[in-house]
C-alpha positions as CSV (number, residue, x, y, z in Angstrom):
1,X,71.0,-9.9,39.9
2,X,68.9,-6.4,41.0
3,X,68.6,-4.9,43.9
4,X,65.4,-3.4,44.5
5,X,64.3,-0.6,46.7
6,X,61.7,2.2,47.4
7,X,60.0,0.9,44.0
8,X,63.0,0.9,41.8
9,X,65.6,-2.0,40.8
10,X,69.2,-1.6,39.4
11,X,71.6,-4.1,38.8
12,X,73.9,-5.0,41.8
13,X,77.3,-3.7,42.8
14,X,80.1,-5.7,42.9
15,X,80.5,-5.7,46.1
16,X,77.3,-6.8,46.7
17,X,77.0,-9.4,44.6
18,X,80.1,-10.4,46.3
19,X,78.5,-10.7,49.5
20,X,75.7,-12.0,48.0
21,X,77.1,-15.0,46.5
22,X,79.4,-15.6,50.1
23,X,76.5,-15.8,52.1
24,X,74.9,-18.0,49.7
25,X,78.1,-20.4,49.4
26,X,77.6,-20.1,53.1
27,X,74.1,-21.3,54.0
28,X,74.9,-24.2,51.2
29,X,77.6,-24.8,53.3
30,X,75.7,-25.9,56.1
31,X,73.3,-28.2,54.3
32,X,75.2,-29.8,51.8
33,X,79.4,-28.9,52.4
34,X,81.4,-26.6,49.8
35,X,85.1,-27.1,49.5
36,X,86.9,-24.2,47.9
37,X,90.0,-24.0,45.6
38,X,91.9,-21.1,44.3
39,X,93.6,-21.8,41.1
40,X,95.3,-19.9,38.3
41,X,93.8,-21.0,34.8
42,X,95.7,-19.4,31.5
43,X,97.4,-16.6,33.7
44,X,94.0,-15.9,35.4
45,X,93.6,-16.2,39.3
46,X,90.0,-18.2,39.3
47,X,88.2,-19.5,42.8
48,X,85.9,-22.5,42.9
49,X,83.5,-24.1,45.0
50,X,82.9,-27.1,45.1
51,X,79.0,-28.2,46.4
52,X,79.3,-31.7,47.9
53,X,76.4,-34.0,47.5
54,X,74.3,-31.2,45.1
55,X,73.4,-31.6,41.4
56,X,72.0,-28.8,39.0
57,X,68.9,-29.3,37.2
58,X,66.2,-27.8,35.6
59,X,62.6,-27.4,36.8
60,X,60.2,-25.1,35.3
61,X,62.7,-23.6,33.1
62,X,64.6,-22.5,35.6
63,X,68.5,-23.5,37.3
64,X,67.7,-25.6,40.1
65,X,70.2,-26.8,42.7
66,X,69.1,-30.4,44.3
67,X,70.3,-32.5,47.4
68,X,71.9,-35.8,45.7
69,X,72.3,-39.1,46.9
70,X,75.2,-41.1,45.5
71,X,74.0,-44.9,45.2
72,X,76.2,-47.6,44.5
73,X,75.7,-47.9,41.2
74,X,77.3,-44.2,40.5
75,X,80.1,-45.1,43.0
């Protein structure tokens, strides 16, 4: 991720590619639901979130994240 300003980019803080990525979880949140975990994995304090309903794909090349409809075949 950059951060661009006044004709210049440079790659993001981590703080704000913190806040970046929370008020991204966040929006998600409201269209498709996100459950969050905190876990330890070999030693390592780790958080996940979960995106209900929400597949990755690809389109173009790029990461895409799409709204998904479970039928009841895939149930």
């Amino acid at each position: 991720m950059k951060v661009s300003g006044r004709g210049t980019s440079r790659p993001a803080q981590e703080n704000e590619a913190t806040s970046f990525l929370t008020g991204a979880l966040a929006t998600v949140a409201e269209h498709f639901g996100v459950e969050i975990q905190n876990i330890r994995k070999e030693g390592q304090p780790m958080a996940i979130a979960i995106i209900k309903n929400a597949r990755f794909g690809e389109e173009n090349g790029e990461t895409i994240l799409a709204h998904h409809k479970e039928s009841e075949d895939e149930a």
